[in-house]
PyMOL Python script that loads the backbone (N, CA, C, O; Angstrom):
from pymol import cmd

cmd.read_pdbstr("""\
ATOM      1  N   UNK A   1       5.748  -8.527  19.301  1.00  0.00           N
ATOM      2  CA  UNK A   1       4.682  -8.122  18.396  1.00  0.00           C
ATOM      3  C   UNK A   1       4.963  -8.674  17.007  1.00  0.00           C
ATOM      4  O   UNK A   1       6.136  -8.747  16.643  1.00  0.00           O
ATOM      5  N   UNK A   2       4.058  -9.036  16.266  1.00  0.00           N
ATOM      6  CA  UNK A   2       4.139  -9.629  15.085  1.00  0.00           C
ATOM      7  C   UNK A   2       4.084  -8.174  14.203  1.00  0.00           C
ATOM      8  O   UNK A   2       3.636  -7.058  14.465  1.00  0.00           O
ATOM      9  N   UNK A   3       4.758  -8.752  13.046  1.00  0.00           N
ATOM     10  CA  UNK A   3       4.971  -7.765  11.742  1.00  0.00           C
ATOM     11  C   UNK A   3       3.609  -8.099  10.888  1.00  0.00           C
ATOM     12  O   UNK A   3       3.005  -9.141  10.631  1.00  0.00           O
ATOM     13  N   UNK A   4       3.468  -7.072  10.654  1.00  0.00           N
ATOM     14  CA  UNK A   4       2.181  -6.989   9.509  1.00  0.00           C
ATOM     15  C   UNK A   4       2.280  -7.144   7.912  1.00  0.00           C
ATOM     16  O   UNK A   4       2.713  -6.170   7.296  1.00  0.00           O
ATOM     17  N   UNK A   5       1.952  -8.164   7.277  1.00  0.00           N
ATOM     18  CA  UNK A   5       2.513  -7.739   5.717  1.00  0.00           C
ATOM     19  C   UNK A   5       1.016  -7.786   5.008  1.00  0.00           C
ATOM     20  O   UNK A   5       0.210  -8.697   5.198  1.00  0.00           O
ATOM     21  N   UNK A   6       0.769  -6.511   4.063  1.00  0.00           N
ATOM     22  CA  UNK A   6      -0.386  -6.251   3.420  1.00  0.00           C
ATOM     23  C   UNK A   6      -0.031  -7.324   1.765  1.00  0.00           C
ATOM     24  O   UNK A   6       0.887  -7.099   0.975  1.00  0.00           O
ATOM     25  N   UNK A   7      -1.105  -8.479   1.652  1.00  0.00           N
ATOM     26  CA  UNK A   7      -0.815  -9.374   0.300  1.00  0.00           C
ATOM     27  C   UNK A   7      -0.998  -8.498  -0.923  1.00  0.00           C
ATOM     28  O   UNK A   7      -1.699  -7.535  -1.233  1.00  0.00           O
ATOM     29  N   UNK A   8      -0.336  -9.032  -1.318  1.00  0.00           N
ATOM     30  CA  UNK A   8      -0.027  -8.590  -3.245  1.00  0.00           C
ATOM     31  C   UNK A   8      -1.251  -9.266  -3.726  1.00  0.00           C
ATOM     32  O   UNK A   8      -1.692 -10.383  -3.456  1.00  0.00           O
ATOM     33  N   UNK A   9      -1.605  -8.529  -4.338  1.00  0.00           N
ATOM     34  CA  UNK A   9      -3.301  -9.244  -5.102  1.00  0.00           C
ATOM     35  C   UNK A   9      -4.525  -8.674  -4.528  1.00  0.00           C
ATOM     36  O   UNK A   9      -5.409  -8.644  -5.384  1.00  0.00           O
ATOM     37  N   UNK A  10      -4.947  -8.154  -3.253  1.00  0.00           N
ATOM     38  CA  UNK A  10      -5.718  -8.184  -2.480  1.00  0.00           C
ATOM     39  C   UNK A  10      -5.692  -6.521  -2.117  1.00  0.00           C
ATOM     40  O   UNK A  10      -4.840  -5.762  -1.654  1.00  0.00           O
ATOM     41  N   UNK A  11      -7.105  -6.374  -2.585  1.00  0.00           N
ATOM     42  CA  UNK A  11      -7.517  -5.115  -2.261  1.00  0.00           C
ATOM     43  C   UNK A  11      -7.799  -3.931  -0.921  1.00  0.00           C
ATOM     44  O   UNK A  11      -8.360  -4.197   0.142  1.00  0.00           O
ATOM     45  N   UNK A  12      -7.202  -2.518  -1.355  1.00  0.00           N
ATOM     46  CA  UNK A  12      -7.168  -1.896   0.081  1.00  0.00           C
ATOM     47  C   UNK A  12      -7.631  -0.276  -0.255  1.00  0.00           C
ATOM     48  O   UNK A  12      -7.469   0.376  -1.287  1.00  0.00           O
ATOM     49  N   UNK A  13      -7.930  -0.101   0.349  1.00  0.00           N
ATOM     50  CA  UNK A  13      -8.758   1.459   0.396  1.00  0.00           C
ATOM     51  C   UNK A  13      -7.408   2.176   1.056  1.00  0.00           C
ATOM     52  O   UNK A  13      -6.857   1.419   1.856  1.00  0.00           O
ATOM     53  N   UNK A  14      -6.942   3.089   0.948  1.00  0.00           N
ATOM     54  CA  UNK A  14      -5.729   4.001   1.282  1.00  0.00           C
ATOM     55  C   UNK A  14      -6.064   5.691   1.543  1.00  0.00           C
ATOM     56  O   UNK A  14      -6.755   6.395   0.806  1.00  0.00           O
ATOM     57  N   UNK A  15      -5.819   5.840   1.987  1.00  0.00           N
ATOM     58  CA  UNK A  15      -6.242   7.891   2.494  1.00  0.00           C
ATOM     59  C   UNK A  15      -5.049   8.446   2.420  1.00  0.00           C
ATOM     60  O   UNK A  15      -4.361   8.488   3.440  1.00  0.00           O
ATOM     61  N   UNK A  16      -4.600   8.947   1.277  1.00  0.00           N
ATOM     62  CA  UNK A  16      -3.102   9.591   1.598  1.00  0.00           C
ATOM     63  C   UNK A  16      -3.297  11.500   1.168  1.00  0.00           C
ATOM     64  O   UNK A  16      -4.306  11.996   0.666  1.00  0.00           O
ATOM     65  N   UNK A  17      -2.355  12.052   1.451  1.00  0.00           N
ATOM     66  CA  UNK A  17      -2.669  13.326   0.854  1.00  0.00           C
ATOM     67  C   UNK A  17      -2.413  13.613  -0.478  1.00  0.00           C
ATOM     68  O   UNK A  17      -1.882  12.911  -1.338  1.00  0.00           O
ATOM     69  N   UNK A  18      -2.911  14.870  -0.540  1.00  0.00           N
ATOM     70  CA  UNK A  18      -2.888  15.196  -2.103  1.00  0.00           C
ATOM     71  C   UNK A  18      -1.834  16.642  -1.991  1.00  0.00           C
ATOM     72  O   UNK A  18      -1.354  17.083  -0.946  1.00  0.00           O
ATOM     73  N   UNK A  19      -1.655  17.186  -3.337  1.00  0.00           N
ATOM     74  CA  UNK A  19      -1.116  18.115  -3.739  1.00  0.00           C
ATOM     75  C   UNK A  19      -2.144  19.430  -3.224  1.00  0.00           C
ATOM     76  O   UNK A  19      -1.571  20.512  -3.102  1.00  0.00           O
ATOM     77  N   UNK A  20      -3.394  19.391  -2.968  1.00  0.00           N
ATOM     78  CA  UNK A  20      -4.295  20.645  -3.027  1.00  0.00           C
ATOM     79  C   UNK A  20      -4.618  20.418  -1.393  1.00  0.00           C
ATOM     80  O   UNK A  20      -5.513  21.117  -0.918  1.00  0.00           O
ATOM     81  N   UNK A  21      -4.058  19.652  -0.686  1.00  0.00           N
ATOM     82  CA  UNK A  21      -4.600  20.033   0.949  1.00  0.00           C
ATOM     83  C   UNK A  21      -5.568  19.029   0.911  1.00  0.00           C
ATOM     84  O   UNK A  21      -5.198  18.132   1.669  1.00  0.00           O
ATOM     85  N   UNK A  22      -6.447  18.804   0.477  1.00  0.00           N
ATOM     86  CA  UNK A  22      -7.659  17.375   0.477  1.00  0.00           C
ATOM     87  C   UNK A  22      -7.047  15.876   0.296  1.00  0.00           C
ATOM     88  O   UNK A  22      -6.502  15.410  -0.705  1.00  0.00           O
ATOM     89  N   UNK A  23      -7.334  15.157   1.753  1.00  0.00           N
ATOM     90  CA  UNK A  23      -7.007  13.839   1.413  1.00  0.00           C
ATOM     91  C   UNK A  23      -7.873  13.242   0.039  1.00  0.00           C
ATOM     92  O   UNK A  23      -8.846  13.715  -0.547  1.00  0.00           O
ATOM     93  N   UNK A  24      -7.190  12.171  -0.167  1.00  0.00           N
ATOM     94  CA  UNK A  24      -6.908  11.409  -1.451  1.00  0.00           C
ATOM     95  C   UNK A  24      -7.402  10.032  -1.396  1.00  0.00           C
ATOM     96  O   UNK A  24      -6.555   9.191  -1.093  1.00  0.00           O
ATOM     97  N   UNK A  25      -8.844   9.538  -1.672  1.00  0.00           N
ATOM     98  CA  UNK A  25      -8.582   7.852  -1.419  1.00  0.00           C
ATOM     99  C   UNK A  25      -8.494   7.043  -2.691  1.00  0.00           C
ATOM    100  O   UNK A  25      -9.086   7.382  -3.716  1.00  0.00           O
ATOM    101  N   UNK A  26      -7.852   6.125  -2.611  1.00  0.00           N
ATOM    102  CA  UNK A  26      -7.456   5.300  -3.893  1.00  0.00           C
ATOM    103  C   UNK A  26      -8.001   4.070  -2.805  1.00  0.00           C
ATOM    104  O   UNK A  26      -7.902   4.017  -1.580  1.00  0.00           O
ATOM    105  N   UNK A  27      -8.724   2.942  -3.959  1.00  0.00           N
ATOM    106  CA  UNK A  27      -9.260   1.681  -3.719  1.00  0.00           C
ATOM    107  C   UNK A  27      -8.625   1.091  -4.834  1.00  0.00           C
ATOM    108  O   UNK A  27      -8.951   1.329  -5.997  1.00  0.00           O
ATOM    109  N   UNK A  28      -7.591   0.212  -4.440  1.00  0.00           N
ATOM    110  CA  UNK A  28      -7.169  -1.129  -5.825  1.00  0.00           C
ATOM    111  C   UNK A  28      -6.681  -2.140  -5.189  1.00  0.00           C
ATOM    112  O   UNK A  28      -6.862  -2.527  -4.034  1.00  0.00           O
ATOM    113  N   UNK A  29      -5.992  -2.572  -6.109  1.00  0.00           N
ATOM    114  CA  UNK A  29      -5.727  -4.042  -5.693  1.00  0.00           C
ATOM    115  C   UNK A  29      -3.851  -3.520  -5.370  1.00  0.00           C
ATOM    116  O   UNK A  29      -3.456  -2.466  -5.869  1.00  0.00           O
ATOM    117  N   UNK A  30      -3.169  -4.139  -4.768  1.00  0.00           N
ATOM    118  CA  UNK A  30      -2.256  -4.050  -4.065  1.00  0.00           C
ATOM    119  C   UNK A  30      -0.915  -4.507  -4.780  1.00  0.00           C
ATOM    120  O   UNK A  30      -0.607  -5.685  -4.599  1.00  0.00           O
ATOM    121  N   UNK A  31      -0.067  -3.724  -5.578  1.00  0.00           N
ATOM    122  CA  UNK A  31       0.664  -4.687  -6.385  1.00  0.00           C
ATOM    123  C   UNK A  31       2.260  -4.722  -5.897  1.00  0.00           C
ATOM    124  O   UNK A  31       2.892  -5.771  -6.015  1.00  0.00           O
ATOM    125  N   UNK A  32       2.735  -3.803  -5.474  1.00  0.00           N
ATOM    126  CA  UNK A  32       3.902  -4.082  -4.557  1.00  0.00           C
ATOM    127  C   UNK A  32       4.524  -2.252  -4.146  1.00  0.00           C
ATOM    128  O   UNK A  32       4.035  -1.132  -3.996  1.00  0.00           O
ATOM    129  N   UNK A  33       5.960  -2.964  -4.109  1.00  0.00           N
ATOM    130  CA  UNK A  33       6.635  -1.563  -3.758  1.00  0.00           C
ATOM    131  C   UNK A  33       7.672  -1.478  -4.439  1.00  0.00           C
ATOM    132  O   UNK A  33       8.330  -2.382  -4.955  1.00  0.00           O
ATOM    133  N   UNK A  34       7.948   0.462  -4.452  1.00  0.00           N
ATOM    134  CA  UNK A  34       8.562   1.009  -5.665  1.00  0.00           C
ATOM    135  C   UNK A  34       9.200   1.945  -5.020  1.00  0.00           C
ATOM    136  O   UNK A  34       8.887   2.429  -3.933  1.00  0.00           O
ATOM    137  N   UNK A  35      10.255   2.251  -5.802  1.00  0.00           N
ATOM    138  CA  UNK A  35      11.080   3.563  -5.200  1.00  0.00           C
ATOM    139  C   UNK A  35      10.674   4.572  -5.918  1.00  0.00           C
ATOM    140  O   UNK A  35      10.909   4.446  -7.120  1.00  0.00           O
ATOM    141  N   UNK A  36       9.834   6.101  -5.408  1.00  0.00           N
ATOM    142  CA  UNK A  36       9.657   7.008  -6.411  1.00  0.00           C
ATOM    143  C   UNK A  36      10.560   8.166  -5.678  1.00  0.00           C
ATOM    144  O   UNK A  36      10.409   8.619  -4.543  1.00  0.00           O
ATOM    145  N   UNK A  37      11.776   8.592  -6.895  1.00  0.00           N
ATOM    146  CA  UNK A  37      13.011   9.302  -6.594  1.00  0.00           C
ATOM    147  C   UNK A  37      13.803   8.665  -5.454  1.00  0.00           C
ATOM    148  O   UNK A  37      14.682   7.838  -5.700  1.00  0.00           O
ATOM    149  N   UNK A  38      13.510   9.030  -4.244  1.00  0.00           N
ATOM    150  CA  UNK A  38      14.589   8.684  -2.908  1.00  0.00           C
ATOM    151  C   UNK A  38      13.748   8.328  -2.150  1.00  0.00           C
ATOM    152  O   UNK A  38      14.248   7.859  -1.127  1.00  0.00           O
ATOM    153  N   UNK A  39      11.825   8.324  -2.168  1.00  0.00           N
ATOM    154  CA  UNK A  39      10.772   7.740  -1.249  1.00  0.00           C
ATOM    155  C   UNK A  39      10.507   6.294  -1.726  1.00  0.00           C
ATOM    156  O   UNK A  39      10.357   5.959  -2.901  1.00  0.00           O
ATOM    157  N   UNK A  40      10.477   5.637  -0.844  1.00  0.00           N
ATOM    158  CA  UNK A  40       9.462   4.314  -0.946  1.00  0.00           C
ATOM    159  C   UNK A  40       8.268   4.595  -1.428  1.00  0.00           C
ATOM    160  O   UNK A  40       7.956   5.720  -1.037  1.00  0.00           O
ATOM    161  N   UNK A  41       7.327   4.055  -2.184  1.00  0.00           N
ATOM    162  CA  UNK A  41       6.165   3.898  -2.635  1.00  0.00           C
ATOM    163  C   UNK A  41       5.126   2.776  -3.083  1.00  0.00           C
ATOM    164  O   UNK A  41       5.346   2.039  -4.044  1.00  0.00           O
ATOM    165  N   UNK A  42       3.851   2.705  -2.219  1.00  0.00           N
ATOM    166  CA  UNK A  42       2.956   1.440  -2.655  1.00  0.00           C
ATOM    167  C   UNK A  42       2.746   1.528  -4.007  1.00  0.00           C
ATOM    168  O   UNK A  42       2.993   2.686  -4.345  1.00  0.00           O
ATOM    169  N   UNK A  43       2.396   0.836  -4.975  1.00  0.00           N
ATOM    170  CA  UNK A  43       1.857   1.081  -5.883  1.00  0.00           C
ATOM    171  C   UNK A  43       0.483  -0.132  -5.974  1.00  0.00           C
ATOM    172  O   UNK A  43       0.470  -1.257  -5.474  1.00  0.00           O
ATOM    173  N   UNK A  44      -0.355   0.391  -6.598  1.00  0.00           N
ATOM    174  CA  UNK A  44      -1.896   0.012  -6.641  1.00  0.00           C
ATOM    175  C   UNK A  44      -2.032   0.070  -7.922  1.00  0.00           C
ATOM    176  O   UNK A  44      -1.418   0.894  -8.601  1.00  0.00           O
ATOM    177  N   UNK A  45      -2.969  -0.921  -8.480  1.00  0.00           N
ATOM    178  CA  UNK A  45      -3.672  -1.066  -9.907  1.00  0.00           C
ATOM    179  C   UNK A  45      -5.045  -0.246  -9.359  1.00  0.00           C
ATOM    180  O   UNK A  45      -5.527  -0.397  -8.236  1.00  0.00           O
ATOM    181  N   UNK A  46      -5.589   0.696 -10.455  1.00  0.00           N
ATOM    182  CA  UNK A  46      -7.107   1.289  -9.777  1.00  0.00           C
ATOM    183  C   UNK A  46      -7.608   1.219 -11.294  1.00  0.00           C
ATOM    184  O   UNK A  46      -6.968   1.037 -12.329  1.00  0.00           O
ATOM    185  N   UNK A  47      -8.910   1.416 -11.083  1.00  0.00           N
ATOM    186  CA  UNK A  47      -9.788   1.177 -12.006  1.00  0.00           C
ATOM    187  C   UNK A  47      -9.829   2.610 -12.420  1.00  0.00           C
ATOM    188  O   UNK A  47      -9.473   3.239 -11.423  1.00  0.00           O
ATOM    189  N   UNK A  48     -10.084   3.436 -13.387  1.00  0.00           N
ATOM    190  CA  UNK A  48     -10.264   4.889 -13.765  1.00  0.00           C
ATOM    191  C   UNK A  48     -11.419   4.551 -15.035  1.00  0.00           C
ATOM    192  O   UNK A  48     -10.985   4.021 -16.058  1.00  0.00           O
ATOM    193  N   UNK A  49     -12.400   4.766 -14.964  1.00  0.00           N
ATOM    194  CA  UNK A  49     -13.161   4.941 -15.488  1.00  0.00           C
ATOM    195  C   UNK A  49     -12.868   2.841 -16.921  1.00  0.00           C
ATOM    196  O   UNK A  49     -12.356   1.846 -16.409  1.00  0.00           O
ATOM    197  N   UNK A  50     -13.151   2.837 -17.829  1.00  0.00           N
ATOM    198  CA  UNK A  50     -12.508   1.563 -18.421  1.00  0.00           C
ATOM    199  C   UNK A  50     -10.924   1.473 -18.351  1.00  0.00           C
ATOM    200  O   UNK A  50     -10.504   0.483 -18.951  1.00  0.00           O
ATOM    201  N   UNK A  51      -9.986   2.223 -17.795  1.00  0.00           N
ATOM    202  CA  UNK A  51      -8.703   1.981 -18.010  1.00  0.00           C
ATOM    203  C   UNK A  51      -8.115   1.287 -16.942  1.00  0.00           C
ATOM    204  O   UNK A  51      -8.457   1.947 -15.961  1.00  0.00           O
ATOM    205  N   UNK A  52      -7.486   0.422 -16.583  1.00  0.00           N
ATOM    206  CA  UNK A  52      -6.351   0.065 -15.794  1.00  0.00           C
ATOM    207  C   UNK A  52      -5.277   0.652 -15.582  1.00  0.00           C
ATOM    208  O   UNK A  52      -4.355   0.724 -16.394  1.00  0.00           O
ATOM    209  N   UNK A  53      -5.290   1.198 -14.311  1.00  0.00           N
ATOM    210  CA  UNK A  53      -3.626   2.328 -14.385  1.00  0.00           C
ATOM    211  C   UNK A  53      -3.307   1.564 -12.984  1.00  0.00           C
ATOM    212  O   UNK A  53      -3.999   0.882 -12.228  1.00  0.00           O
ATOM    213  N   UNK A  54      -1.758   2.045 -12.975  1.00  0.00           N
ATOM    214  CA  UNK A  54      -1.221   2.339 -11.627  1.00  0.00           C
ATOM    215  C   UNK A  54      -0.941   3.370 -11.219  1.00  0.00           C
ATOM    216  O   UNK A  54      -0.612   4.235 -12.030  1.00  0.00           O
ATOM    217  N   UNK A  55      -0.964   3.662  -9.833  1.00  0.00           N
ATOM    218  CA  UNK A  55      -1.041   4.511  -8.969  1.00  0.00           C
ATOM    219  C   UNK A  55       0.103   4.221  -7.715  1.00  0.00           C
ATOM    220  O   UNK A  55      -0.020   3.475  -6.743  1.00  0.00           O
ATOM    221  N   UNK A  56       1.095   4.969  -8.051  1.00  0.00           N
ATOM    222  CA  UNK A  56       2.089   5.003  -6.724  1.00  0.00           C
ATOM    223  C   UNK A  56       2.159   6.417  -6.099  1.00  0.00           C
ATOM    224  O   UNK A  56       2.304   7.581  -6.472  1.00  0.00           O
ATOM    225  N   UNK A  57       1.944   5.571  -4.720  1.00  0.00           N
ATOM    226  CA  UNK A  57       1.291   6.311  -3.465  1.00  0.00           C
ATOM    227  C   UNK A  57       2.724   6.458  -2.110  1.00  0.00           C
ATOM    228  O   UNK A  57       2.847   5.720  -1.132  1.00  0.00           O
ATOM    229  N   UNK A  58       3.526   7.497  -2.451  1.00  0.00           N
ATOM    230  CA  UNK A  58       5.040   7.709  -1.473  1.00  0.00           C
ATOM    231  C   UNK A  58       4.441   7.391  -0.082  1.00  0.00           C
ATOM    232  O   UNK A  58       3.295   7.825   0.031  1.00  0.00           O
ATOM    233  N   UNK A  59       4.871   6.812   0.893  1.00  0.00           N
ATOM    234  CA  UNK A  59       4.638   6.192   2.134  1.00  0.00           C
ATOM    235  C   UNK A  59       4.720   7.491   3.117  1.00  0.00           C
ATOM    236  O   UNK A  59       4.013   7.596   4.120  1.00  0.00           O
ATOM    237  N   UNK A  60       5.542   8.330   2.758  1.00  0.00           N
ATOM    238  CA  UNK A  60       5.187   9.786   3.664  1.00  0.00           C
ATOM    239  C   UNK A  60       3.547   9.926   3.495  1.00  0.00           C
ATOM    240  O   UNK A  60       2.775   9.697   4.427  1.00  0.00           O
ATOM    241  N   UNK A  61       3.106  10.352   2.115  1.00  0.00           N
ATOM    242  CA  UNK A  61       1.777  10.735   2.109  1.00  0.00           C
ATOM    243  C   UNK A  61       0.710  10.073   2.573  1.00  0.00           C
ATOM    244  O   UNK A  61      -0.368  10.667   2.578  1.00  0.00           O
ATOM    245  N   UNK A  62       0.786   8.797   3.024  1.00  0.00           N
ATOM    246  CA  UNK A  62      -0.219   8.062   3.339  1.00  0.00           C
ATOM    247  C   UNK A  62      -0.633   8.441   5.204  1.00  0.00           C
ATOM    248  O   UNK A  62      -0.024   8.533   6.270  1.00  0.00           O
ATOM    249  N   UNK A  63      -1.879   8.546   4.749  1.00  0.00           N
ATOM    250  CA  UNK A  63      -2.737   8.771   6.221  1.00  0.00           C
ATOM    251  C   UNK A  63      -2.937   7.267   6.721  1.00  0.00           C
ATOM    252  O   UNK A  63      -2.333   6.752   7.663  1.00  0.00           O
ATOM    253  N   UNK A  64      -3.764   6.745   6.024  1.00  0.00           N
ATOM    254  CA  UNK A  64      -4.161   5.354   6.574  1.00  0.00           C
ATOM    255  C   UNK A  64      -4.525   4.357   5.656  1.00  0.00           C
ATOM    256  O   UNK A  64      -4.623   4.629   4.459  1.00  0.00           O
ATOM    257  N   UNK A  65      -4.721   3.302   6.063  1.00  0.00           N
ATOM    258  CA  UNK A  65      -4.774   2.089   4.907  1.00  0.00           C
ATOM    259  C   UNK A  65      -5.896   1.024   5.623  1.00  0.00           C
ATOM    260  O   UNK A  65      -5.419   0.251   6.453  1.00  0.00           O
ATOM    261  N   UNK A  66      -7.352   0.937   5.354  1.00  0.00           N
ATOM    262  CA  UNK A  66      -8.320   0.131   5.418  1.00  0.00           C
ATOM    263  C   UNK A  66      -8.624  -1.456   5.319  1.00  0.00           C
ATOM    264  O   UNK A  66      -9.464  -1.632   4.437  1.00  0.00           O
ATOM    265  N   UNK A  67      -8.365  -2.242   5.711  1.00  0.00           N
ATOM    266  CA  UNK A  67      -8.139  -3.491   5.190  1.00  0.00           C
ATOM    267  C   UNK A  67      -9.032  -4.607   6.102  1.00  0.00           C
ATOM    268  O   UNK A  67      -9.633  -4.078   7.037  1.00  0.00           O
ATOM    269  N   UNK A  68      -9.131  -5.431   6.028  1.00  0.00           N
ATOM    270  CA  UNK A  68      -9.789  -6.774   6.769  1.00  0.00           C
ATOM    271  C   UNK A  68      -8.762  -8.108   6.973  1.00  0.00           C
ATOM    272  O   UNK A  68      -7.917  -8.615   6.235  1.00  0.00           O
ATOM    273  N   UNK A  69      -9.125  -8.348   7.993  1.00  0.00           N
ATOM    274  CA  UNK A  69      -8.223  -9.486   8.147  1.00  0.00           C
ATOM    275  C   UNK A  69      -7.310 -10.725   7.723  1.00  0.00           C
ATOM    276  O   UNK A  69      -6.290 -11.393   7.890  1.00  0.00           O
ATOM    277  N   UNK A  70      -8.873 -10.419   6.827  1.00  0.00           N
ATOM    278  CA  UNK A  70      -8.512 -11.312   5.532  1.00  0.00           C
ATOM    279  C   UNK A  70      -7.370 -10.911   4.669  1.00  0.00           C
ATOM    280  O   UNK A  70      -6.652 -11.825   4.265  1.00  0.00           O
ATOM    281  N   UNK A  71      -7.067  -9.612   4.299  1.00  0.00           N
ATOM    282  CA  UNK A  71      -6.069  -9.131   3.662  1.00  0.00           C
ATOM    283  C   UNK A  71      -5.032  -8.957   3.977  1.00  0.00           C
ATOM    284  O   UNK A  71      -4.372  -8.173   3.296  1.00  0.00           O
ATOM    285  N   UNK A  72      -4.523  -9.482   4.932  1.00  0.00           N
ATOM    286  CA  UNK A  72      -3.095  -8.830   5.700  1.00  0.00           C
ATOM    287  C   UNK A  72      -2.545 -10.794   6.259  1.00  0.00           C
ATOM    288  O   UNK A  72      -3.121 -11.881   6.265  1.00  0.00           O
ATOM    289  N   UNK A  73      -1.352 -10.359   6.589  1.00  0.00           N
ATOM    290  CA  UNK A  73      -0.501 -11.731   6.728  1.00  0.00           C
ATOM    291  C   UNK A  73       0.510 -11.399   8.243  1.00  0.00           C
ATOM    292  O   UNK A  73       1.295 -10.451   8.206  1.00  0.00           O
ATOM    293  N   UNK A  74       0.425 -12.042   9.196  1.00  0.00           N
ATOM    294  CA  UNK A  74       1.147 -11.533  10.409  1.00  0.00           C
ATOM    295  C   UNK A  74       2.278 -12.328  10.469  1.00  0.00           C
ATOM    296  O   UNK A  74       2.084 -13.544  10.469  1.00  0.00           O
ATOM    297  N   UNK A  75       3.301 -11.961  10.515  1.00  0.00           N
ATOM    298  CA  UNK A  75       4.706 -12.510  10.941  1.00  0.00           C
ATOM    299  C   UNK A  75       5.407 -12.189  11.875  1.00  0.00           C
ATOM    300  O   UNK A  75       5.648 -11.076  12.342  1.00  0.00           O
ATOM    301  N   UNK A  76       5.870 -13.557  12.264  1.00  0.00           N
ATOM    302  CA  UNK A  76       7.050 -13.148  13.600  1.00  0.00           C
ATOM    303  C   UNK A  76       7.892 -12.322  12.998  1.00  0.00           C
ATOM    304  O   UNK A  76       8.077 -12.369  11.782  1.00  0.00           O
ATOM    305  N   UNK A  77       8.779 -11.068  14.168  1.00  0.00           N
ATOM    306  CA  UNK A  77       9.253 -10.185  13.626  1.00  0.00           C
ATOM    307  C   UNK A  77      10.424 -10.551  13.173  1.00  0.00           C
ATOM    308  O   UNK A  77      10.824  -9.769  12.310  1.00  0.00           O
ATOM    309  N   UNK A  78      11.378 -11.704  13.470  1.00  0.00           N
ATOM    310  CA  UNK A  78      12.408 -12.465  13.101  1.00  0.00           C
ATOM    311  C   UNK A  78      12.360 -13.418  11.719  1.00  0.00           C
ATOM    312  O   UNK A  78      13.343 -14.067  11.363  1.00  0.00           O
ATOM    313  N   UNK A  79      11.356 -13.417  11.143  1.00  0.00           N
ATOM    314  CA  UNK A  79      11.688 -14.282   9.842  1.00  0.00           C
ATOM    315  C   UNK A  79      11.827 -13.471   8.902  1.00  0.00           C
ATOM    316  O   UNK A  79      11.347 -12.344   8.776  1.00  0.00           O
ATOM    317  N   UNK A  80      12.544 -14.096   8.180  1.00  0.00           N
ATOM    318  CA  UNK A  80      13.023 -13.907   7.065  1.00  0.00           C
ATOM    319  C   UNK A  80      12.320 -12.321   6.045  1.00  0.00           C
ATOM    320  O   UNK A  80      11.884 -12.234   4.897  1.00  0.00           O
ATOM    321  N   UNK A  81      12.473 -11.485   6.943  1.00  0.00           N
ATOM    322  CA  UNK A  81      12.669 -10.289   6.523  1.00  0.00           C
ATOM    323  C   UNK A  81      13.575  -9.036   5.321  1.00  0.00           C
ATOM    324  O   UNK A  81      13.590  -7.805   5.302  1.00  0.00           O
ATOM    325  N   UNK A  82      14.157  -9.961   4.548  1.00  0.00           N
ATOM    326  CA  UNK A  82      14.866  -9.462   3.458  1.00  0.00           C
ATOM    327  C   UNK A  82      13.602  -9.533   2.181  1.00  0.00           C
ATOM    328  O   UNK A  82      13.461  -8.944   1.110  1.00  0.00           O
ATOM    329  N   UNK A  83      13.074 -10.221   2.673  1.00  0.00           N
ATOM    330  CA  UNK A  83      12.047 -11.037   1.070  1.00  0.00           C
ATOM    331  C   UNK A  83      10.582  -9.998   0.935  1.00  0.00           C
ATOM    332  O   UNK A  83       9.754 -10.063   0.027  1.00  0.00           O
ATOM    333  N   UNK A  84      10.556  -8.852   2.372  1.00  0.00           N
ATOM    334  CA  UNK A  84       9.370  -8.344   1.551  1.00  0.00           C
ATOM    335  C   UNK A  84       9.379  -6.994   2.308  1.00  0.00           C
ATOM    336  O   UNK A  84      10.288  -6.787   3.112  1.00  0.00           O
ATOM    337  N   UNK A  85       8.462  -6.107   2.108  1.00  0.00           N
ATOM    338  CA  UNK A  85       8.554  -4.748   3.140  1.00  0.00           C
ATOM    339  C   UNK A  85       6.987  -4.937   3.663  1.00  0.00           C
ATOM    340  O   UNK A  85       5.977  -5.321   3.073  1.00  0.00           O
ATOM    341  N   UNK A  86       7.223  -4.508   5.000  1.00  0.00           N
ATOM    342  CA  UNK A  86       6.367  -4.732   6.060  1.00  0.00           C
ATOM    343  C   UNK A  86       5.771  -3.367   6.446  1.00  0.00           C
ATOM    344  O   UNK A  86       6.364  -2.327   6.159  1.00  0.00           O
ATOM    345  N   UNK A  87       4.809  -3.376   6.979  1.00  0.00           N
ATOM    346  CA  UNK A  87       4.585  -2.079   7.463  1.00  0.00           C
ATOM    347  C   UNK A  87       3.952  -2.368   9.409  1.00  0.00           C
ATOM    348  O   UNK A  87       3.201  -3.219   9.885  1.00  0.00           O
ATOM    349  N   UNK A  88       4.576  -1.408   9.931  1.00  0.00           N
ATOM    350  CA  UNK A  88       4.682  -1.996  11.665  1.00  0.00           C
ATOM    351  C   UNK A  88       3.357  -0.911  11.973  1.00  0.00           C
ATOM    352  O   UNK A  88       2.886  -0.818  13.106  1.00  0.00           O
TER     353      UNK A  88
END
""", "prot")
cmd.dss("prot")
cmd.show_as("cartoon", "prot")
cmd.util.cbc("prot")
cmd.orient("prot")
């Protein structure tokens, strides 16, 4: 099976949970990954009204992640795997 890698630059709709019990969707553009405390975390540029923020989203909380074909990059599961984080 090939590894999945979601591109840096390229926009994704995400469903993760929230603090109040109601999932959460964030739509941005995709900017990499972050450690928040001891979790892994996506982080996303989102639009908030005129501001540009980021938004890091811990990989526990995430329900699901929306994307098109166009947005995603498939790799054999043997290459060179140090250079990015994948999601299977």
């Amino acid at each position: 099976m090939d590894m999945i890698e979601i591109k840096k630059g390229a926009k994704y709709t995400v469903v993760s949970g929230s603090g109040d019990g109601k999932p959460m969707t964030t739509e941005g553009e995709y900017i990499g990954y972050a450690i928040l405390g001891e979790e892994g975390s996506l982080v996303f540029r989102i639009n908030d009204g005129n501001k540009n923020k980021l938004r890091l989203i811990p990989i526990s909380s995430i329900a699901y992640i929306d994307f098109d074909e166009a947005n995603l990059i498939a790799k054999d599961k043997n290459s060179d795997r140090d250079k990015t984080t994948y999601i299977v």
